[in-house]
BALOBA-1460 file (C-alpha; in Angstrom, 3 decimals):
// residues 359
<rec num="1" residu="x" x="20.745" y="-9.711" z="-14.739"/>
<rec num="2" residu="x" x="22.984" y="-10.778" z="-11.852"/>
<rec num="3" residu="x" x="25.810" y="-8.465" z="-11.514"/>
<rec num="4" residu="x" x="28.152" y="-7.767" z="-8.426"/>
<rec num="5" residu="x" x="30.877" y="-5.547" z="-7.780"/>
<rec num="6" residu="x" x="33.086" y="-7.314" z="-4.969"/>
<rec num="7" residu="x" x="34.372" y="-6.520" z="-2.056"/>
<rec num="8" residu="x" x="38.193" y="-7.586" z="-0.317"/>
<rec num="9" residu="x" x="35.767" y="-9.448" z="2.263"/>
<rec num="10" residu="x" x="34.209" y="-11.343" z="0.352"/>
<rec num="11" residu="x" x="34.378" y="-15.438" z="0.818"/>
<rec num="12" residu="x" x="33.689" y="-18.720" z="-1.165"/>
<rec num="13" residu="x" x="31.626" y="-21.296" z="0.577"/>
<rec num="14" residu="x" x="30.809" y="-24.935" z="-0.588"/>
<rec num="15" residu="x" x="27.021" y="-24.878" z="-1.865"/>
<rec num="16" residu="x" x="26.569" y="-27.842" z="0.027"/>
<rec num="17" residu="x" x="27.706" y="-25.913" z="3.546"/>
<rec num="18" residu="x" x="25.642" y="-23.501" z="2.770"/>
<rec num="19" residu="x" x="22.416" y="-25.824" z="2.448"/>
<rec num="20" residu="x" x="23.427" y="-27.556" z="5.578"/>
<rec num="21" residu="x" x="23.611" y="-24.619" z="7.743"/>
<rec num="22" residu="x" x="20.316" y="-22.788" z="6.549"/>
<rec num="23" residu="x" x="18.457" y="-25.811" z="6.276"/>
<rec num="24" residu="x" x="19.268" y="-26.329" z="9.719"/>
<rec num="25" residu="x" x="18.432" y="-22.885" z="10.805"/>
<rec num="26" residu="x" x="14.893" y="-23.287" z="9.170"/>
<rec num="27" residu="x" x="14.399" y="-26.867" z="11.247"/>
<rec num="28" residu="x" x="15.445" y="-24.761" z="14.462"/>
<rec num="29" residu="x" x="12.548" y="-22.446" z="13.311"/>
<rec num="30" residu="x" x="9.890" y="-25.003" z="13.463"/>
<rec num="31" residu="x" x="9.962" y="-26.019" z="10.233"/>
<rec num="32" residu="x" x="9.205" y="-29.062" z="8.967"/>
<rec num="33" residu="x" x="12.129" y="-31.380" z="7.071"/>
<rec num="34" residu="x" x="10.333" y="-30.763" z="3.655"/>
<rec num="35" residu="x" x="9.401" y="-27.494" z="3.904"/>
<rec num="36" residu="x" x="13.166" y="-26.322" z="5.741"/>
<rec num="37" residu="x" x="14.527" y="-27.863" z="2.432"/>
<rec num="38" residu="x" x="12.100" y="-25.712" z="-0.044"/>
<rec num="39" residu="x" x="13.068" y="-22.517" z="1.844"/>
<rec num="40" residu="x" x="16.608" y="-23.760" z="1.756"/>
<rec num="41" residu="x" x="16.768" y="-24.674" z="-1.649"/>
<rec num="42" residu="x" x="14.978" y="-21.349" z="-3.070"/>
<rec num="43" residu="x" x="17.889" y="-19.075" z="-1.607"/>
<rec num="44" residu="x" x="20.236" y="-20.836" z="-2.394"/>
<rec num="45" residu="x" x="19.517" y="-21.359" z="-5.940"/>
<rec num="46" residu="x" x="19.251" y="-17.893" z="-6.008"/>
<rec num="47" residu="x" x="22.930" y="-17.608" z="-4.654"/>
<rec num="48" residu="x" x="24.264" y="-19.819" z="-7.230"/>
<rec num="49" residu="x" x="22.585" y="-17.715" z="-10.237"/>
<rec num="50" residu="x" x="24.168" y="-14.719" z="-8.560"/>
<rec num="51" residu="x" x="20.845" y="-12.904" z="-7.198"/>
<rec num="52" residu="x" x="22.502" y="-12.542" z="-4.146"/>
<rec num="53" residu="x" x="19.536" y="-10.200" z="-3.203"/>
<rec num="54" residu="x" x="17.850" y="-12.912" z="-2.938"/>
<rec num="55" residu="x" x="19.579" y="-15.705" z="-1.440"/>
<rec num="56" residu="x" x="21.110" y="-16.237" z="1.825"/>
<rec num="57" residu="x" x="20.955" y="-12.743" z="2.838"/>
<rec num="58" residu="x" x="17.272" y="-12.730" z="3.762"/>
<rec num="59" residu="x" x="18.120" y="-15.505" z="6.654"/>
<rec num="60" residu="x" x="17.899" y="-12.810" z="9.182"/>
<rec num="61" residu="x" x="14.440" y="-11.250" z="7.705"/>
<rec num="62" residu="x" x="13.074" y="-14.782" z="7.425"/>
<rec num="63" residu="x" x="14.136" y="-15.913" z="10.540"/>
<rec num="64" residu="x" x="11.937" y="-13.155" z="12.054"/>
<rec num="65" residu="x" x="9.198" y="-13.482" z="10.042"/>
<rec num="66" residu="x" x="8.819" y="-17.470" z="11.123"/>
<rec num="67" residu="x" x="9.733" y="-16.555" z="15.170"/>
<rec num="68" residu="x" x="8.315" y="-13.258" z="16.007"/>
<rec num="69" residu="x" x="6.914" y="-11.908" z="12.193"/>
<rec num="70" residu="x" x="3.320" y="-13.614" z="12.712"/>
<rec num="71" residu="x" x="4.275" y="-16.238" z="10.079"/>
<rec num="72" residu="x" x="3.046" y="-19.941" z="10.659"/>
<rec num="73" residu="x" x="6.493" y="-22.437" z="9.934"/>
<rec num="74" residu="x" x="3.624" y="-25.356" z="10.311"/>
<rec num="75" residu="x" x="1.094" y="-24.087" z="7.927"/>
<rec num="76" residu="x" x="0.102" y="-26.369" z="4.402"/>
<rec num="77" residu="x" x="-1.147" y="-24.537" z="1.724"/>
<rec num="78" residu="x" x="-4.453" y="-25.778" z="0.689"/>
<rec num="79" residu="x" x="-6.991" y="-25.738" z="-3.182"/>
<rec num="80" residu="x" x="-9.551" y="-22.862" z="-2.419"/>
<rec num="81" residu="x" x="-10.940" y="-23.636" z="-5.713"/>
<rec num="82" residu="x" x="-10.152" y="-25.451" z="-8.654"/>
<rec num="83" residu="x" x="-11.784" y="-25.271" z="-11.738"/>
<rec num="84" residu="x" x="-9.910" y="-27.042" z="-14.724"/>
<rec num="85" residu="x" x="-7.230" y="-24.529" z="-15.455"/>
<rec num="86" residu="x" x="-8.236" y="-21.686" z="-12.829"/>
<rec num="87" residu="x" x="-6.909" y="-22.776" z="-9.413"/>
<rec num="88" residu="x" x="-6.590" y="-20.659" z="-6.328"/>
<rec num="89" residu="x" x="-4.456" y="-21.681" z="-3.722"/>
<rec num="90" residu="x" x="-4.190" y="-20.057" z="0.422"/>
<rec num="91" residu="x" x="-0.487" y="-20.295" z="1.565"/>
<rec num="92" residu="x" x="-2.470" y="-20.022" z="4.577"/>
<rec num="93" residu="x" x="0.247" y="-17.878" z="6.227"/>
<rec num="94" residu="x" x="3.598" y="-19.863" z="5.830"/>
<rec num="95" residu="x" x="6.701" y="-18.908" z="3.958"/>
<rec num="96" residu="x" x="6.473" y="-17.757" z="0.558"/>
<rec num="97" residu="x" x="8.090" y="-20.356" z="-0.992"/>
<rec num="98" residu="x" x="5.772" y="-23.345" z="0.507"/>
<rec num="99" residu="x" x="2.652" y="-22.364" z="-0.538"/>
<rec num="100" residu="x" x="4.315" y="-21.082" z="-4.362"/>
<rec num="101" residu="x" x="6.034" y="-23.632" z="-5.045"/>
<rec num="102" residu="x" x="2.790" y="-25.919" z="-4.335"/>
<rec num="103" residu="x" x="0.630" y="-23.623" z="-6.820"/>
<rec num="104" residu="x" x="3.132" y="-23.713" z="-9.650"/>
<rec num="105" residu="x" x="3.129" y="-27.520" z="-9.262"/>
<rec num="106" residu="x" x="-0.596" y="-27.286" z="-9.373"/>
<rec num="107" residu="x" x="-0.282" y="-24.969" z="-12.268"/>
<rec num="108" residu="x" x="1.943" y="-28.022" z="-14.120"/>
<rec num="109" residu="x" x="-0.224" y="-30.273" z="-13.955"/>
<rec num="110" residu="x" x="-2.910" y="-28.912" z="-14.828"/>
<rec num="111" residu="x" x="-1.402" y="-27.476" z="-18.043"/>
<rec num="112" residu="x" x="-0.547" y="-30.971" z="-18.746"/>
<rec num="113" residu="x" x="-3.973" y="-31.767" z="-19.419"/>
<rec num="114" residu="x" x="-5.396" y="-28.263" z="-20.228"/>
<rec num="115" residu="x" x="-2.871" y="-26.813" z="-22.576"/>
<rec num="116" residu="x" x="-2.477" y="-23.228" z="-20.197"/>
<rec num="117" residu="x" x="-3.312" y="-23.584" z="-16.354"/>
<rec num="118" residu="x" x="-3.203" y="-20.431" z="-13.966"/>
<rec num="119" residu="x" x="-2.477" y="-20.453" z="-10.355"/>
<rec num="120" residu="x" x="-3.845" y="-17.640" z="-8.148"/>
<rec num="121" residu="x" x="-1.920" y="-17.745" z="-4.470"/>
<rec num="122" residu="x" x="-3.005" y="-15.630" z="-1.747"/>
<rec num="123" residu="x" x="-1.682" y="-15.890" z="2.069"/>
<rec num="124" residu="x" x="1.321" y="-16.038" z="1.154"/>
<rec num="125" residu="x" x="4.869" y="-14.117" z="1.692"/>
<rec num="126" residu="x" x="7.641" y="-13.118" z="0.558"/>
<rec num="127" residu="x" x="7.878" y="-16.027" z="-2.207"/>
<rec num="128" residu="x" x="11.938" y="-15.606" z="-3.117"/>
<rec num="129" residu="x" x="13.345" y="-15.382" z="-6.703"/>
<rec num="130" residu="x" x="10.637" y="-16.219" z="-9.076"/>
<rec num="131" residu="x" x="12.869" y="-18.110" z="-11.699"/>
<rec num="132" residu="x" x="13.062" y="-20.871" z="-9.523"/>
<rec num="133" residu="x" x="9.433" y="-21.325" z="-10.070"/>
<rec num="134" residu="x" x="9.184" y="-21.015" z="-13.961"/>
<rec num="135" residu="x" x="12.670" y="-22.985" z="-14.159"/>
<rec num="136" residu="x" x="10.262" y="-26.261" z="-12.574"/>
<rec num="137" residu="x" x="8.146" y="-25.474" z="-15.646"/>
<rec num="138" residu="x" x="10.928" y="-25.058" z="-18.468"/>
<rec num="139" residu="x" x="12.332" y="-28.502" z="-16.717"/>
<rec num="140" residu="x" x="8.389" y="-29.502" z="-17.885"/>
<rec num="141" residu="x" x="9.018" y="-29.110" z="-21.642"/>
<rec num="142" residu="x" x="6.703" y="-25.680" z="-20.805"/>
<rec num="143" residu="x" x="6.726" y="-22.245" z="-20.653"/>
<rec num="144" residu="x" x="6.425" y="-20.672" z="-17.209"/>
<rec num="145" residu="x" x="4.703" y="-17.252" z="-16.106"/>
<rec num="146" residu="x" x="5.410" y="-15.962" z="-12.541"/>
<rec num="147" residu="x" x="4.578" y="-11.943" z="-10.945"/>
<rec num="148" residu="x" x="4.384" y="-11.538" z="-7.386"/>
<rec num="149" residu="x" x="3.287" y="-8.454" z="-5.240"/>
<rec num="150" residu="x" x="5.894" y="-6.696" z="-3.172"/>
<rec num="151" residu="x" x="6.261" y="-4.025" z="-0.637"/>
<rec num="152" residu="x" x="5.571" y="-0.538" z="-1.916"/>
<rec num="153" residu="x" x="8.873" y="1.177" z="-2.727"/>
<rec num="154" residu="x" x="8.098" y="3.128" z="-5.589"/>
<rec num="155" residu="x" x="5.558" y="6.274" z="-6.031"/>
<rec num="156" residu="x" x="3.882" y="7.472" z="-9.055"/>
<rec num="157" residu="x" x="5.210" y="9.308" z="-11.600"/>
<rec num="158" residu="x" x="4.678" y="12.658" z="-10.420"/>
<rec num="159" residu="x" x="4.403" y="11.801" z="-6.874"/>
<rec num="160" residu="x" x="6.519" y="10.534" z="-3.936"/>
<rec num="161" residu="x" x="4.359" y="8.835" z="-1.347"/>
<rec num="162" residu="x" x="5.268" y="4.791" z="-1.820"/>
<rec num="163" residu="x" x="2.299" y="3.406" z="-2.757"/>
<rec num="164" residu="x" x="3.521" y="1.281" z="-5.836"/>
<rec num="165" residu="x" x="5.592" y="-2.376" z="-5.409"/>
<rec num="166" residu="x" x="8.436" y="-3.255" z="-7.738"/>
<rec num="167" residu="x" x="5.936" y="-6.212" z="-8.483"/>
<rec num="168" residu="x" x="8.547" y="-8.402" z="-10.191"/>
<rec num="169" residu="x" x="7.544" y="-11.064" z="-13.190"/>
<rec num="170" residu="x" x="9.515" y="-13.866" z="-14.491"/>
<rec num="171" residu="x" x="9.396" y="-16.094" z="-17.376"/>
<rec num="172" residu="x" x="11.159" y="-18.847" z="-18.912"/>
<rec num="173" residu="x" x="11.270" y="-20.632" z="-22.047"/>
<rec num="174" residu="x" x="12.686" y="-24.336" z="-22.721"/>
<rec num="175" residu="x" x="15.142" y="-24.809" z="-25.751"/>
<rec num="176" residu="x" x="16.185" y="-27.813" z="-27.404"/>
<rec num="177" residu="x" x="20.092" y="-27.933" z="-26.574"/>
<rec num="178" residu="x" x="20.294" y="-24.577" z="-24.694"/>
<rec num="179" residu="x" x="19.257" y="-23.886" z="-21.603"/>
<rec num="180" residu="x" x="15.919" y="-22.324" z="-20.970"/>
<rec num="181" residu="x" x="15.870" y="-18.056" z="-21.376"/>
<rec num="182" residu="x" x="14.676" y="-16.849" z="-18.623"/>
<rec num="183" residu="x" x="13.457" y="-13.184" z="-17.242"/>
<rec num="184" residu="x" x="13.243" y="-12.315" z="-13.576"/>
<rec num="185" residu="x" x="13.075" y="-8.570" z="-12.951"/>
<rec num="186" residu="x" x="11.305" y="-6.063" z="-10.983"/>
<rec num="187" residu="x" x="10.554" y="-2.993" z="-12.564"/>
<rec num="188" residu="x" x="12.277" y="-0.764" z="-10.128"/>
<rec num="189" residu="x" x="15.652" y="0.093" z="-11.452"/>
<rec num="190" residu="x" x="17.240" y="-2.390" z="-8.738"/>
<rec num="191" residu="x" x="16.323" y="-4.675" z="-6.235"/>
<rec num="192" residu="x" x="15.789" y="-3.214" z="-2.669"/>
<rec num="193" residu="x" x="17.752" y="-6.575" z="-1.814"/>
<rec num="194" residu="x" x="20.696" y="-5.204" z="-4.016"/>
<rec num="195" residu="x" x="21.114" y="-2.236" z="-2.398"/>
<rec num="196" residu="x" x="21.322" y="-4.106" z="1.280"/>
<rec num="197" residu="x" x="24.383" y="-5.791" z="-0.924"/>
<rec num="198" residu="x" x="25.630" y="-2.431" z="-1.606"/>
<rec num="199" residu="x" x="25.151" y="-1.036" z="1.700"/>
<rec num="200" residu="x" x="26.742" y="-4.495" z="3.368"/>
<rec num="201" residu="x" x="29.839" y="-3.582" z="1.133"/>
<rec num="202" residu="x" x="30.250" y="-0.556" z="2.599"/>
<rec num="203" residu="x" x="29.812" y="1.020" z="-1.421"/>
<rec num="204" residu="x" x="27.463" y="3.813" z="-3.468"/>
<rec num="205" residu="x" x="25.323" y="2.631" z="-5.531"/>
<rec num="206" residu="x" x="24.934" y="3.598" z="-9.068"/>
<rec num="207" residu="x" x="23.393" y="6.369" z="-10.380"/>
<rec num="208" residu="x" x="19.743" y="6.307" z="-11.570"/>
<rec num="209" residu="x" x="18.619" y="3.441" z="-8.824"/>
<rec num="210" residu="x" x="17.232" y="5.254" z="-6.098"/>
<rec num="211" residu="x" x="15.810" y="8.873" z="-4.563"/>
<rec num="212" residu="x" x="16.079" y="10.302" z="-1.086"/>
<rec num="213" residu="x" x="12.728" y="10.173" z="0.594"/>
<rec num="214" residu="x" x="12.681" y="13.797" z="-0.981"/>
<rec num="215" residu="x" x="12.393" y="12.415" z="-4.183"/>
<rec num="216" residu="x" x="15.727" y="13.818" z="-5.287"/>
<rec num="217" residu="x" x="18.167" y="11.606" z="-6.889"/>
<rec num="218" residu="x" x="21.231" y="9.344" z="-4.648"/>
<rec num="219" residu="x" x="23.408" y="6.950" z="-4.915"/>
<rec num="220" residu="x" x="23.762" y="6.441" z="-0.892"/>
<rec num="221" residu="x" x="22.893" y="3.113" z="-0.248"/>
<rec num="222" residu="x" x="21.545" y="3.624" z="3.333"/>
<rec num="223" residu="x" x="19.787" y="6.806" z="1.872"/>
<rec num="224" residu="x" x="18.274" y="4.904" z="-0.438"/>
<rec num="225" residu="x" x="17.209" y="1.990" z="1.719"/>
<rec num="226" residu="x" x="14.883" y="4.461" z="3.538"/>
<rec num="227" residu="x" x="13.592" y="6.412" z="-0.011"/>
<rec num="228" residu="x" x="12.379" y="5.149" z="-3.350"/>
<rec num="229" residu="x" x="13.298" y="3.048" z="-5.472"/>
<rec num="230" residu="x" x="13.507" y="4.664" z="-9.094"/>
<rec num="231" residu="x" x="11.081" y="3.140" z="-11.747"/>
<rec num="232" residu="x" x="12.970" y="1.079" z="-14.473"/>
<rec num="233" residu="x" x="11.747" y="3.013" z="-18.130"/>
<rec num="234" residu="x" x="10.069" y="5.994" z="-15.747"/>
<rec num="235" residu="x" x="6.128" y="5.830" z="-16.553"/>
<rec num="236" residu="x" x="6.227" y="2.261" z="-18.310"/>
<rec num="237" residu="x" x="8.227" y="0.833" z="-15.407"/>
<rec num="238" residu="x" x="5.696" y="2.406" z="-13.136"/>
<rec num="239" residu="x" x="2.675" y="0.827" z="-15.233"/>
<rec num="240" residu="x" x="3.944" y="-2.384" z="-15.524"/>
<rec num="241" residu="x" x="4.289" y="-2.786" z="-11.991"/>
<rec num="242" residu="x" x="0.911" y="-1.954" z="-10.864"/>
<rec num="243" residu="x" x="-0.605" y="-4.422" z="-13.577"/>
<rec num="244" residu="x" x="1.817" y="-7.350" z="-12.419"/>
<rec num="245" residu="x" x="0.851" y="-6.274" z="-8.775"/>
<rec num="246" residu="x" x="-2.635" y="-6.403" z="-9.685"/>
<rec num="247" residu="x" x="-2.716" y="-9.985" z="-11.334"/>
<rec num="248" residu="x" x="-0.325" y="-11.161" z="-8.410"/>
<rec num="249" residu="x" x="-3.276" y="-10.149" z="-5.882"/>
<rec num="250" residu="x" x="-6.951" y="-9.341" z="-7.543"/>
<rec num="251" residu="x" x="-7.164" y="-13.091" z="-8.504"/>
<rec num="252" residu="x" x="-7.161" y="-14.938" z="-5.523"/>
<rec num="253" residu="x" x="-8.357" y="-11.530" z="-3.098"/>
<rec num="254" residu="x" x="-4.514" y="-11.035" z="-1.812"/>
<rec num="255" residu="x" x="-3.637" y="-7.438" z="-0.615"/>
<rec num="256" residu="x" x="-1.973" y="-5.195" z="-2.660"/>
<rec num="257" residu="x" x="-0.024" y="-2.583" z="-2.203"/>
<rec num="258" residu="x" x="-0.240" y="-0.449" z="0.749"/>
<rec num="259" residu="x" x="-2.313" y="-3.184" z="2.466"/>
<rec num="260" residu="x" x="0.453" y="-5.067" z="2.787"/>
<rec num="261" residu="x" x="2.618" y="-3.066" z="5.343"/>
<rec num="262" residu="x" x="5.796" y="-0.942" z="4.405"/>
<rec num="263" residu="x" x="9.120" y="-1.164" z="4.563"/>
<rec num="264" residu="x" x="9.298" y="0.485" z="7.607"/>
<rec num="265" residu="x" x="7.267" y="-1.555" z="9.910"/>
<rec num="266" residu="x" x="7.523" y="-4.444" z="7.849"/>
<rec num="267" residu="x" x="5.012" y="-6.550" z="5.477"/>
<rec num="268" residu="x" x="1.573" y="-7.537" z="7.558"/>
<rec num="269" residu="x" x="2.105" y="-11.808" z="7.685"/>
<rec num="270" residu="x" x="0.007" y="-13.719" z="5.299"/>
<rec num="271" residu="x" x="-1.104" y="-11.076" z="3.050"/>
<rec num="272" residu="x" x="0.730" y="-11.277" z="0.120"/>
<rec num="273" residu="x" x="0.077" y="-13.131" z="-3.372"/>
<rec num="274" residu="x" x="1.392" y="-14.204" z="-6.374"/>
<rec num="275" residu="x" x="-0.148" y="-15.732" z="-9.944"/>
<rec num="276" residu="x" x="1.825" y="-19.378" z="-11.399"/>
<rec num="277" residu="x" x="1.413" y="-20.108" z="-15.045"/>
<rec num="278" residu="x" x="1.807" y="-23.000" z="-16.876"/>
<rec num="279" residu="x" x="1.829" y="-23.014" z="-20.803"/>
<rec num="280" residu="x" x="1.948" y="-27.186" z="-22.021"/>
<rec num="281" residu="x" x="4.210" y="-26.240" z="-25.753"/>
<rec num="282" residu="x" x="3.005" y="-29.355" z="-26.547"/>
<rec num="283" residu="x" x="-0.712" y="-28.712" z="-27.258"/>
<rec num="284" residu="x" x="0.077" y="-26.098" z="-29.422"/>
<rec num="285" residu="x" x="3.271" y="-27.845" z="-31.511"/>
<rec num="286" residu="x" x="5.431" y="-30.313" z="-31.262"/>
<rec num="287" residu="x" x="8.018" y="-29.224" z="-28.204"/>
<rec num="288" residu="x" x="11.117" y="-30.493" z="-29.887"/>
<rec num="289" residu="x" x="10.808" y="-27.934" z="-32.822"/>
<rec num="290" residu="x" x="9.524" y="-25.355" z="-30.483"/>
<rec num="291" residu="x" x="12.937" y="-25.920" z="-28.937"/>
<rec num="292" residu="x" x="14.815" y="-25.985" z="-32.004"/>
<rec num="293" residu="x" x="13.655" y="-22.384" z="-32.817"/>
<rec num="294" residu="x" x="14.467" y="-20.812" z="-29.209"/>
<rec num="295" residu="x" x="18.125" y="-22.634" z="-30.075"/>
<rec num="296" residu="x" x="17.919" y="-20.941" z="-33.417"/>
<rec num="297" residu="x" x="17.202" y="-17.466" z="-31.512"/>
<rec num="298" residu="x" x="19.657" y="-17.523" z="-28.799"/>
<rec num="299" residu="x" x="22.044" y="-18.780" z="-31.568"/>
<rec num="300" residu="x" x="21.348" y="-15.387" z="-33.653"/>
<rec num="301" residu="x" x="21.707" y="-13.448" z="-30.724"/>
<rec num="302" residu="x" x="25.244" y="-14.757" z="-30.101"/>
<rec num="303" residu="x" x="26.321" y="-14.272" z="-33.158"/>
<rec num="304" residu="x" x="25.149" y="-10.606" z="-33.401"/>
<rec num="305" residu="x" x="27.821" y="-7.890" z="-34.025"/>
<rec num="306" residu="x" x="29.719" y="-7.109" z="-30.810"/>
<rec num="307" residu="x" x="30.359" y="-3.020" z="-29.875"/>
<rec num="308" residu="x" x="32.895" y="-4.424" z="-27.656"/>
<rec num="309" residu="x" x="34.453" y="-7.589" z="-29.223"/>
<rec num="310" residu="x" x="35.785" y="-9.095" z="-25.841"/>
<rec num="311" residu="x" x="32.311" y="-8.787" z="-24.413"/>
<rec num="312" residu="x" x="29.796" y="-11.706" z="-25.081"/>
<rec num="313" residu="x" x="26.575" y="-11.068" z="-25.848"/>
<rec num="314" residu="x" x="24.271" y="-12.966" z="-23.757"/>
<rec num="315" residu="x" x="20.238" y="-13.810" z="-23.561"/>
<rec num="316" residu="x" x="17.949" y="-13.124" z="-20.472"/>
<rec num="317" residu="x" x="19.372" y="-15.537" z="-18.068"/>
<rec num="318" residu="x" x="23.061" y="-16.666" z="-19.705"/>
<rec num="319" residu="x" x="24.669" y="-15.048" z="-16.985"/>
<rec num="320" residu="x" x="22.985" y="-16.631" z="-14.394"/>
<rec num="321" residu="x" x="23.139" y="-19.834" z="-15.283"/>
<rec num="322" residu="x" x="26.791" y="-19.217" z="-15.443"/>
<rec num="323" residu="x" x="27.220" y="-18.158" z="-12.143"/>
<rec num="324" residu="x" x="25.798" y="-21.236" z="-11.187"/>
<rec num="325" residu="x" x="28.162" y="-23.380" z="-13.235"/>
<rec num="326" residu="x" x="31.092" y="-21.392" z="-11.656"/>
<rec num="327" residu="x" x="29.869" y="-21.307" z="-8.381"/>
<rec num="328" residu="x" x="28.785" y="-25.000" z="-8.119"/>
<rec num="329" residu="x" x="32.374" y="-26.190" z="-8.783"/>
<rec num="330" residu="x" x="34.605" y="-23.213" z="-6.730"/>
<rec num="331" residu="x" x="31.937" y="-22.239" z="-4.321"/>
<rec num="332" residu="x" x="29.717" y="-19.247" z="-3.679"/>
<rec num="333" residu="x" x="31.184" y="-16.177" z="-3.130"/>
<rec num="334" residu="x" x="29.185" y="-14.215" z="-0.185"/>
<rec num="335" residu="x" x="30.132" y="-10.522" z="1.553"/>
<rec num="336" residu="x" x="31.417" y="-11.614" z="5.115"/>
<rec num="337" residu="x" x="28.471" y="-9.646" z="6.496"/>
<rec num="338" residu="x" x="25.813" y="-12.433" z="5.297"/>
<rec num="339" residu="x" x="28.199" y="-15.253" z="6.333"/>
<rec num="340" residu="x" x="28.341" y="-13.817" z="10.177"/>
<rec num="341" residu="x" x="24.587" y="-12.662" z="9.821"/>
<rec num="342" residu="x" x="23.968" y="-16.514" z="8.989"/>
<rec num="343" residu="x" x="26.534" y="-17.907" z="11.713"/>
<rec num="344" residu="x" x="24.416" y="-14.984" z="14.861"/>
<rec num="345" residu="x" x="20.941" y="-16.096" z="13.876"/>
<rec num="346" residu="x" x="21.946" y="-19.867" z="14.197"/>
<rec num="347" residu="x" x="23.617" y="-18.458" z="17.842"/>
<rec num="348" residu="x" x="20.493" y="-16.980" z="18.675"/>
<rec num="349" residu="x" x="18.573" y="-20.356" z="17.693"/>
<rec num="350" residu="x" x="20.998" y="-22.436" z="20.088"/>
<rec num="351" residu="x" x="22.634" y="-23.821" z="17.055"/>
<rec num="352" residu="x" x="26.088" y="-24.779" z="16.758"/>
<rec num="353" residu="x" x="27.571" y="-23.989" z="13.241"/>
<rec num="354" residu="x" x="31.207" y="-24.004" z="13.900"/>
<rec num="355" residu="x" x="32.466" y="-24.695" z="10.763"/>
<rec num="356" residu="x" x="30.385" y="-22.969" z="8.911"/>
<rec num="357" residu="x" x="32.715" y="-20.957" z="6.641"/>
<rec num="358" residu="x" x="34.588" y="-22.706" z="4.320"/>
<rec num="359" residu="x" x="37.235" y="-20.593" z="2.767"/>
């Protein structure tokens, strides 16, 4: 769930700005005009929705990743193999997003004529928010199932070496008049992304995200950024991760885990991987009374008794898709720090975004 404290430096910015500039950015980095506006479109969605650890902020990061990182902005992802609902895809080394967003298209249309389809990615990166993958499904009339690898940030229960990624999964499921519900979580207690927020903000995080590299307990952002990242439900958090980390990578022969770099030196380019599922509701029931019963659900769920009766309650993804409402009409609000991150790189890249910030 997308949840911010602010900051007195934070600032709106059009949505439409913000695509221009990034978009432009990703061009600069060699990009094609397609694949500049996937990237583009993939953090910014995830700015809208309010996962600011996942939007805009990871210009910088991705911006050395496609000039220096080892990444290839020209790459196309290509079928390894493709057996009726069993496809594996190689992102053969681009962004994340190009060769994901390919396999979960894949994934669609072969569920269309399947019933369930499974895409296996490997050579791939960091892929972005994964509900703007299983969103393309819900928009389908199907159900979509996303998990990626991730960085080792996490150890063992018992342990403290990081050996174990937050391996985040997301799913989302079409309604009839509501909008899809929709999961996207890690199973760390936080995002590593949302503590760079924190940290950017110059404030502590809360308690129970992170330990020191000690293993001991913190709520220093910049402490934390350099130690673990505290499993979300302790031992189940910790198991769920390494089985969404293993389907993410096993499938298609990714690397998991440790094989794909740390957060110190950074991930190793083109090793990463992610699984794309596509369930078709249709060739199991009809989709419009599937839809009417995730209405009737979300409806129950609204309507629950409130502890605090000026507090909605909400289902996986209501806030989000809030956010985006909001932040559509009056703009996206950003920490200053990602807005003059944004405005260097495009410096760096001989780019001229004067103008940029819209206040």
């Amino acid at each position: 769930m997308a949840d911010y404290p602010t900051s007195e430096t934070d600032i709106r910015i059009a949505p439409q700005t913000l695509v221009d500039a990034v978009k432009a950015i990703f061009i600069a980095c060699k990009m094609s005009d397609r694949d500049a506006s996937l990237l583009t479109d993939s953090l910014v969605h995830a700015d809208l929705r309010g996962v600011h650890s996942h939007g805009v902020l990871r210009i910088p990061d991705y911006v050395h990743k496609l000039t220096k990182g080892g990444v290839d902005p020209k790459a196309a992802p290509s079928i390894v193999s493709s057996k009726k609902g069993a496809i594996v895809v190689d992102g053969n080394n681009n962004m994340g997003q190009i060769g994901a967003s390919y396999a979960m298209d894949l994934a669609i249309e072969a569920a269309a004529e399947n019933g369930i389809a499974l895409s296996a990615l490997r050579g791939s990166n960091h892929c972005g928010a994964l509900d703007w993958y299983t969103l393309r499904a819900a928009k389908a009339g199907m159900i979509g199932l996303v998990g990626s690898n991730a960085l080792p940030t996490m150890a063992p229960v018992g342990g403290r070496d990081k050996i174990v990624g937050m391996n985040p999964i997301s799913i989302a499921i079409p309604g009839e008049n509501e909008p899809p519900v929709v999961l996207d979580l890690a199973f760390g207690a936080t995002a590593h992304g949302k503590i760079r927020v924190y940290h950017q903000k110059g404030l502590s995080i809360p308690e129970g995200w992170a330990f020191d590299s000690e293993g001991n307990p913190t709520t220093d952002a910049k402490i934390a950024l350099d130690g673990l990242i505290q499993p979300a439900g302790g031992h189940k958090g910790i198991a769920l991760a390494m089985m969404v980390g293993m389907l993410s990578t096993l499938l298609s022969g990714a690397g998991y885990g440790t094989s794909l770099g740390d957060m110190i030196s950074g991930p190793i380019a083109g090793r990463d991987g992610q699984f794309f599922m596509a369930i078709n509701i249709a060739a199991f029931r009809q989709l419009a009374a599937f839809g009417s019963d995730v209405d009737e659900i979300v409806s129950e769920v609204h309507a629950s008794t409130r502890i605090d009766p000026d507090r909605a309650i909400l289902v996986p993804g209501e806030m989000e898709s809030q956010y985006e409402k909001e932040y559509n009409l009056r703009g996206i609000i950003l920490p200053y720090r990602t807005i003059d991150d944004i405005a260097d790189v495009g410096k760096n890249l001989g780019l001229d975004l004067s103008g940029f910030v819209t206040l």
